[in-house]
C-alpha positions in Angstrom: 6.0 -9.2 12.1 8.4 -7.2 10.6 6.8 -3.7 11.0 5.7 -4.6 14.5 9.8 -5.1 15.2 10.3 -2.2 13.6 7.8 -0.2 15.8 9.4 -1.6 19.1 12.9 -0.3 17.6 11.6 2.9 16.9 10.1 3.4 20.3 13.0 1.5 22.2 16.0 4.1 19.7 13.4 7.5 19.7 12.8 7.0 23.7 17.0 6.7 24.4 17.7 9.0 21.4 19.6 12.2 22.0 20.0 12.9 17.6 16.7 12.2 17.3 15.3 14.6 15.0 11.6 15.7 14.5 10.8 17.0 10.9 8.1 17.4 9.2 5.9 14.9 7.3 5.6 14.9 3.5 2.2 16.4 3.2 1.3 13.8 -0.1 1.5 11.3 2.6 -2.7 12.5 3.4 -4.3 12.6 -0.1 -1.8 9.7 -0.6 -3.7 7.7 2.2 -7.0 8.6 0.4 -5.4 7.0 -2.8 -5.0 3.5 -0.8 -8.4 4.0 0.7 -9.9 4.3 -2.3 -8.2 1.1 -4.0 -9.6 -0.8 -1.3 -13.1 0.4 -2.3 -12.3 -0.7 -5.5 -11.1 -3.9 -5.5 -14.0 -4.9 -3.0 -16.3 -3.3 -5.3 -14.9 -5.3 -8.2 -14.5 -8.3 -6.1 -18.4 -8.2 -5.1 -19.2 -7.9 -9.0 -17.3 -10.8 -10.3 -18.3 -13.3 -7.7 -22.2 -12.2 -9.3 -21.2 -12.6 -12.5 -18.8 -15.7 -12.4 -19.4 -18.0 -14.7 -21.5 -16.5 -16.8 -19.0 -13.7 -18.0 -16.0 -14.1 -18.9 -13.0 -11.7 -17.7 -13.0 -9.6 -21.2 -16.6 -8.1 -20.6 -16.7 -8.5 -16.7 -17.0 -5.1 -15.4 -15.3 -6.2 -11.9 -12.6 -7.1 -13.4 -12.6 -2.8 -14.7 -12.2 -1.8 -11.4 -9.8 -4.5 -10.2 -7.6 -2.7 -13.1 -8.7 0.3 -11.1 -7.4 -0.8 -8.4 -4.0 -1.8 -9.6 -3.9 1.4 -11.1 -4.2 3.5 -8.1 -1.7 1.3 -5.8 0.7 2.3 -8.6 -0.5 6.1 -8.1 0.0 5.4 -4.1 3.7 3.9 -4.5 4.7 7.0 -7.2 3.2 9.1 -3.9 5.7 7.6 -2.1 8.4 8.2 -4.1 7.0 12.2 -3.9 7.0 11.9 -0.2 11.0 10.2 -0.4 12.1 13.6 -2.4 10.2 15.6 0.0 12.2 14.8 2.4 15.4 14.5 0.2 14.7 18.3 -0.4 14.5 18.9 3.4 17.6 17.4 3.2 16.8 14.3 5.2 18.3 11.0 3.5 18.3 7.6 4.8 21.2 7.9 7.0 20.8 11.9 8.2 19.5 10.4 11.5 18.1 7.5 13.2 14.3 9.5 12.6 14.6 10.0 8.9 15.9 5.9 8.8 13.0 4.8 10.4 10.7 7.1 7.7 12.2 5.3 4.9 12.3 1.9 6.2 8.9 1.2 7.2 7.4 3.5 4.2 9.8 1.8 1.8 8.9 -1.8 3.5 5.0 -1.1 3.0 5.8 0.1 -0.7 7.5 -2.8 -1.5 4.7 -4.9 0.1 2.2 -2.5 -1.8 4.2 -3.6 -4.8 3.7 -7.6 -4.6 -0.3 -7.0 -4.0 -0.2 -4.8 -7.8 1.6 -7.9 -8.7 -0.8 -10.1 -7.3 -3.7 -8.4 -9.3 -1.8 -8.3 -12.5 -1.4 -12.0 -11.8 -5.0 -12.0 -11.5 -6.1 -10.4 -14.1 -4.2 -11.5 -16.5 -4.6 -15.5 -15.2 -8.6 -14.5 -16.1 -8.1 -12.5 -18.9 -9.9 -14.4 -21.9 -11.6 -17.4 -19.7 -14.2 -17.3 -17.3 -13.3 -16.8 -13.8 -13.0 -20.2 -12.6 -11.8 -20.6 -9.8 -11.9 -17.3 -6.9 -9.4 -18.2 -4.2 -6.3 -16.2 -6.1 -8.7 -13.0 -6.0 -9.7 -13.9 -2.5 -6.3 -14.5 -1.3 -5.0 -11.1 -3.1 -8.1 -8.6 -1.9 -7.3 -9.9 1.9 -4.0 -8.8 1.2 -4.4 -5.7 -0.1 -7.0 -4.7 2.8 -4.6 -5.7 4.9 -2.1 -3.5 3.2 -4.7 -0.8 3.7 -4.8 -1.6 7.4 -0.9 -1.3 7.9 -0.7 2.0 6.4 -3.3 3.2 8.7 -1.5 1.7 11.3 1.9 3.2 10.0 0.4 6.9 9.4 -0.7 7.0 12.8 2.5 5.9 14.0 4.8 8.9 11.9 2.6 11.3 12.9 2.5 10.9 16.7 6.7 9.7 16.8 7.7 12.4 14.0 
């Protein structure tokens, strides 16, 4: 709910604006994108394997648990993208209060990070809950891949939304 308010201040400030100010978008923001995408493919990859395996295996030889490390891994490599894309614009010397454009660029790519960053801690709370035992019970993995798609979603959503208002 918050990004769509967000998106309705953005178009209700831009379409009023006369200091609005058009830059250019980090261009680690693209292969970025591909990161997320990616770690989607992962963690439904390693979801899809641990269902098959559970009981039987327990989370030290499961190989889905491998790639929802993976996965974890490269939402970490997508939020240090981020922080590349923040100094991007730092060096085009556009900081959070240079204008009401640059704002918005922080705001909703620092509000997805920080959602980004409760879904890695959802996995580490996932893996590590399943870490020596069997995976017994799948509704915390469930719960944290439909997040993190939907994480995958919103950044789509958001991309789409710098590039045609910045």
């Amino acid at each position: 709910m918050s990004f769509a308010a967000y998106t309705s201040a953005l178009i209700v400030r831009q379409g009023g604006a006369t200091d609005w100010q058009h830059f250019r978008l980090p261009p680690i923001l693209y292969p970025n994108t591909l990161v997320l995408l990616a770690s989607s493919g992962t963690l439904e990859y390693g979801r899809r394997l641990i269902l098959q395996e559970a009981p039987w295996r327990t989370a030290s030889t499961s190989k889905g648990r491998a790639w929802v490390l993976l996965t974890l891994v490269l939402g970490l490599l997508f939020v240090m993208g981020q922080v590349f894309a923040w100094r991007d614009l730092a060096a085009q010397g556009l900081f959070l209060r240079t204008n009401p454009s640059s704002a918005f660029f922080y705001v909703f790519t620092g509000l997805h990070a920080l959602h980004l960053l409760g879904g890695v801690a959802a996995l580490a709370y996932v893996l590590g809950r399943h870490r020596s035992t069997a995976w017994p019970s799948m509704s915390a993995l469930e719960a944290t891949s439909l997040y993190w798609h939907f994480m995958d979603v919103l950044w789509l959503y958001l991309l789409v939304l710098l590039v045609l208002r910045f």
